[in-house]
C-alpha positions in Angstrom: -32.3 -3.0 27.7 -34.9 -0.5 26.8 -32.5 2.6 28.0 -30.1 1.2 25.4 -33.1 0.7 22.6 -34.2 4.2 23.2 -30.1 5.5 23.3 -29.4 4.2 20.1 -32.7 5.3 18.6 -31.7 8.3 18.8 -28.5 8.3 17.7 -29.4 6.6 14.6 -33.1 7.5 14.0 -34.0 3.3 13.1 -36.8 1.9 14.9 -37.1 0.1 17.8 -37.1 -3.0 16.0 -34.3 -2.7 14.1 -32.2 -0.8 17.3 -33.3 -4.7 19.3 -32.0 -6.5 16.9 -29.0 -4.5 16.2 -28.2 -4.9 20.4 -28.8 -8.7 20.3 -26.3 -8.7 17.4 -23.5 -6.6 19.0 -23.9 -8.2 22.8 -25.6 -5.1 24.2 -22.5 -2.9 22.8 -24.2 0.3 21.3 -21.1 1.9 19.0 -21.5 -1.7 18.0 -24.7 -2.2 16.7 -24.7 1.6 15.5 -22.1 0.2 13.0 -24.6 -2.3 12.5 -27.3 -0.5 11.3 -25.2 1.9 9.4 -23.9 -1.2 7.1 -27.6 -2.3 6.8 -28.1 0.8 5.9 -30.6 1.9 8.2 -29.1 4.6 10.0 -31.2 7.9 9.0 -30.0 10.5 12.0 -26.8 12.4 11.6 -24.5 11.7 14.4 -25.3 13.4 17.9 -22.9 12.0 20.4 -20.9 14.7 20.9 -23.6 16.9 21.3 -24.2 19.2 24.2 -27.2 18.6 26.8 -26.6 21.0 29.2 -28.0 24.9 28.7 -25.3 27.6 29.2 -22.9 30.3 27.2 -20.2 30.1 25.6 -17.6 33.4 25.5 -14.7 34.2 23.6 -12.6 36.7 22.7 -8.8 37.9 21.2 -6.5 39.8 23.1 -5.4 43.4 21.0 -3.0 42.1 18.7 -5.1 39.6 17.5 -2.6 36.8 18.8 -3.6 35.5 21.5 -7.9 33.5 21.4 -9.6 32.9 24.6 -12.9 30.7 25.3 -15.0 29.6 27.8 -18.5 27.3 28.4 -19.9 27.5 31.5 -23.0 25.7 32.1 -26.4 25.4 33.8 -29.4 23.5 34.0 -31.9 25.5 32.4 -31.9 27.8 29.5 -34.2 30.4 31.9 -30.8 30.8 34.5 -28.2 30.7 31.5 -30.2 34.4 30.2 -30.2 35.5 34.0 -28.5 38.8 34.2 -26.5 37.5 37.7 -25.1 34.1 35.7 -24.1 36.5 32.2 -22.2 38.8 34.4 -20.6 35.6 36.5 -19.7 34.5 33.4 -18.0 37.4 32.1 -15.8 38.1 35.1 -14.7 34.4 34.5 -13.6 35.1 31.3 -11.7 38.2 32.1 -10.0 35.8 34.7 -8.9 33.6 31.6 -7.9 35.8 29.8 -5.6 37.5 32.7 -4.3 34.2 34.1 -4.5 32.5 30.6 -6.1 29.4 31.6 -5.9 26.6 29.2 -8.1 24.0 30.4 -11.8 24.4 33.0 -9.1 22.8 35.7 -7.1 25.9 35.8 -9.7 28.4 35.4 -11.6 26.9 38.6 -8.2 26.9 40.6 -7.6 31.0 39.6 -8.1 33.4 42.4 -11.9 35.2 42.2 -12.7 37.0 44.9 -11.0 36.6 47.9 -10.9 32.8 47.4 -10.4 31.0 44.0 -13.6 30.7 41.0 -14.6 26.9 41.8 -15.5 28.5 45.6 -17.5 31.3 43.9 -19.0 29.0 41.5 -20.3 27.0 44.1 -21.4 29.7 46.0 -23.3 31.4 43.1 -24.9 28.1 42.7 -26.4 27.7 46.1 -28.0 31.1 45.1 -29.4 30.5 42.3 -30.6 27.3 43.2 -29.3 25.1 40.3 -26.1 23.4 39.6 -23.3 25.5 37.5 -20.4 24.1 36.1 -17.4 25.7 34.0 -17.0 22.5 31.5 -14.5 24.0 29.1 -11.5 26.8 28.6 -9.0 27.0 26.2 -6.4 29.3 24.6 -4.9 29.7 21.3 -1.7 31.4 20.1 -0.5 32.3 17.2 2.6 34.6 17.9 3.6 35.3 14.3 0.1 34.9 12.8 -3.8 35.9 13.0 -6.1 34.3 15.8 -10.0 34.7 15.4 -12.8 33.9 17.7 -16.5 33.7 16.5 -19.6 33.5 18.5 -22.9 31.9 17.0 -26.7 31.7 18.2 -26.0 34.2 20.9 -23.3 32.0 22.5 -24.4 28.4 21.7 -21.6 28.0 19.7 -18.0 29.7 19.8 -14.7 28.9 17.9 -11.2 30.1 17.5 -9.0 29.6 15.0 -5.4 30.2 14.3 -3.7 31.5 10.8 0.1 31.2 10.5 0.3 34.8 8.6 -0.3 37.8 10.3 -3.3 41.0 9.7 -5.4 38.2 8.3 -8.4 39.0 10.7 -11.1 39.0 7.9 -10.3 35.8 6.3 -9.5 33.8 10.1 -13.7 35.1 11.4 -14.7 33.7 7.8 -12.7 30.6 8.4 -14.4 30.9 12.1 -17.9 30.8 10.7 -17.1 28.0 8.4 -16.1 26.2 11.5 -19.1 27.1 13.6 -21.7 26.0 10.5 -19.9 23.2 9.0 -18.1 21.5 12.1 -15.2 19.7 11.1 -13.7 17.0 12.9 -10.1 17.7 11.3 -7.9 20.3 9.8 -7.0 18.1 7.0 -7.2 14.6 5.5 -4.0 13.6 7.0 -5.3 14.5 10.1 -7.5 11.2 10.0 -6.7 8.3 12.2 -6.0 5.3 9.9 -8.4 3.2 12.1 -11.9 5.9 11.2 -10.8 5.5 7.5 -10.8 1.9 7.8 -13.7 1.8 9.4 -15.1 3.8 7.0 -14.4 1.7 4.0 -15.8 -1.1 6.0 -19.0 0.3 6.0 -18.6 0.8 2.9 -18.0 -2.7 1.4 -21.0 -4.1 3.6 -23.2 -1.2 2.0 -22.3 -2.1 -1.5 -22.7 -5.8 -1.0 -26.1 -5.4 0.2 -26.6 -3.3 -2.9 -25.2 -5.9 -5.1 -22.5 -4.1 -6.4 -19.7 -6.2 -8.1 -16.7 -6.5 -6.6 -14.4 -5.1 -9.3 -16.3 -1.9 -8.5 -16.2 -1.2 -5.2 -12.8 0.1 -4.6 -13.6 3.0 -7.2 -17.1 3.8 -5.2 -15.2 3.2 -1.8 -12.8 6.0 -3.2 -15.7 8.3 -4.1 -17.3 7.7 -0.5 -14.1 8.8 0.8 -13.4 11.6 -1.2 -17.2 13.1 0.2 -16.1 12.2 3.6 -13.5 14.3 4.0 -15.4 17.3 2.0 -17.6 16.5 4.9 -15.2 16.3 7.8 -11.9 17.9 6.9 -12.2 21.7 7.3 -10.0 22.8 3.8 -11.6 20.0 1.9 -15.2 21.3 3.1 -17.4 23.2 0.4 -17.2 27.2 1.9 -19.9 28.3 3.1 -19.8 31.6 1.3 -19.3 30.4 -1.8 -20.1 26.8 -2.6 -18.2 26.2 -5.8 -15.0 27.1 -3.7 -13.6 24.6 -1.3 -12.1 26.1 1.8 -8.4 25.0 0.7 -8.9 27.9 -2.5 -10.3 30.2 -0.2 -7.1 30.1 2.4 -4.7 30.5 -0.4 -0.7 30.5 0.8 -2.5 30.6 4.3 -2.5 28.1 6.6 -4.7 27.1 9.0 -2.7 25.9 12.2 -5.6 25.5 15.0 -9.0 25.5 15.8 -11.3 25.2 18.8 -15.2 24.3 18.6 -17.4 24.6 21.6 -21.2 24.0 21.0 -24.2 23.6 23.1 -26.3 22.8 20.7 
């Protein structure tokens, strides 16, 4: 019980009290009784389950036409082996591999030839000599054969992105739209993009919040519409605030542009 106590803690930043009761309440089920203390109110702690424990880099690049986005995380146990000079050169012959053999997932990329033998061998190897476990957790490619791709690297590889624009020679605006990806982290392109079951979910919250607030009923579905109006800013990328300029929403920055894609890889 006190493994969950302490998980939920901190995910949610309540005290152990309140992370008990919230358990007892939901059966042991964490997403649960993280719902729980959200319509209580007591949740403080942004959301961290998707963060990244493991140490490592993250690369990326665009092939010459600026068409064609490549990215790669390969991990490691401790930040001191991910700034080794042996594991950054690793890592960059792995990424040259990728982009040659244009490997779309960490599956492919560890079944590519490396070597004389294929890069999960090699990876393996170069772990038994560096004494800690290595691991190529995510790869990806993006097109964009009549348009602009980006790629943007942040905090010296901790975080990388690619995006995709559906015009082409747009290479300034696509890394701006990259950095507002990396700072901001959006969960969707656009509102649409939004399961009906989140936004639900949402408004749940919502009503339970308001009600312990005493707000009257003939209110609520005006505040609920606020709440999700600020929701998307915070988790649709055109409906974000731009980073550059926070009077502008990323929609009025784009233009007649059009975002198709994007990719977000973080260690952070």
């Amino acid at each position: 019980m006190m493994e969950k106590i302490k998980e939920l803690r901190d995910k949610t930043g309540c005290g152990i009290g309140d992370c008990k009761s919230a358990l007892d309440e939901s059966g042991g089920d964490i997403e649960k009784a993280g719902e729980i203390l959200r319509k209580k109110g007591m949740a403080k702690a942004a959301k961290r389950a998707g963060r990244e424990a493991s140490e490592g880099i993250i690369l990326a690049g665009v092939n010459e036409s600026g068409t064609e986005g490549y990215m790669v995380e390969i991990n490691s146990e401790t930040d001191f082996v991910s700034r080794n000079e042996k594991f950054q050169n690793f890592a960059k012959k792995a990424f040259t591999i990728l982009k040659e053999q244009k490997s779309s997932s960490a599956g492919e990329l560890l079944s590519a030839p490396m070597d004389g033998s294929d890069v999960k061998e090699q990876l393996e190897s170069f772990s038994g000599v560096i004494g800690e476990k290595l691991a190529i957790s995510l790869a990806a490619v993006l097109k964009s054969e009549n348009g602009t791709v980006a790629s943007y690297l942040h905090l010296e590889g901790k975080i990388g992105v690619l995006v995709s624009l559906d015009k082409p020679d747009k290479k300034e605006l696509a890394v701006d739209i990259a950095m507002q990806i990396a700072a901001a982290n959006p969960k969707y392109l656009k509102p649409e993009d939004v399961l009906e079951s989140e936004i639900e979910k949402e408004k749940e919250i919502y009503r339970a919040q308001l009600k312990n607030e005493g707000k009257p009923e003939a209110m609520m579905e005006k505040i609920i519409e606020g709440k999700l109006k600020k929701y998307y800013g915070e988790t649709c990328l055109i409906k974000q605030e731009y980073i550059k300029d926070d009077k502008k929403k990323v929609e009025e920055i784009l233009g007649d542009v059009k975002v198709l894609e994007f990719i977000r890889f973080s260690l952070q």
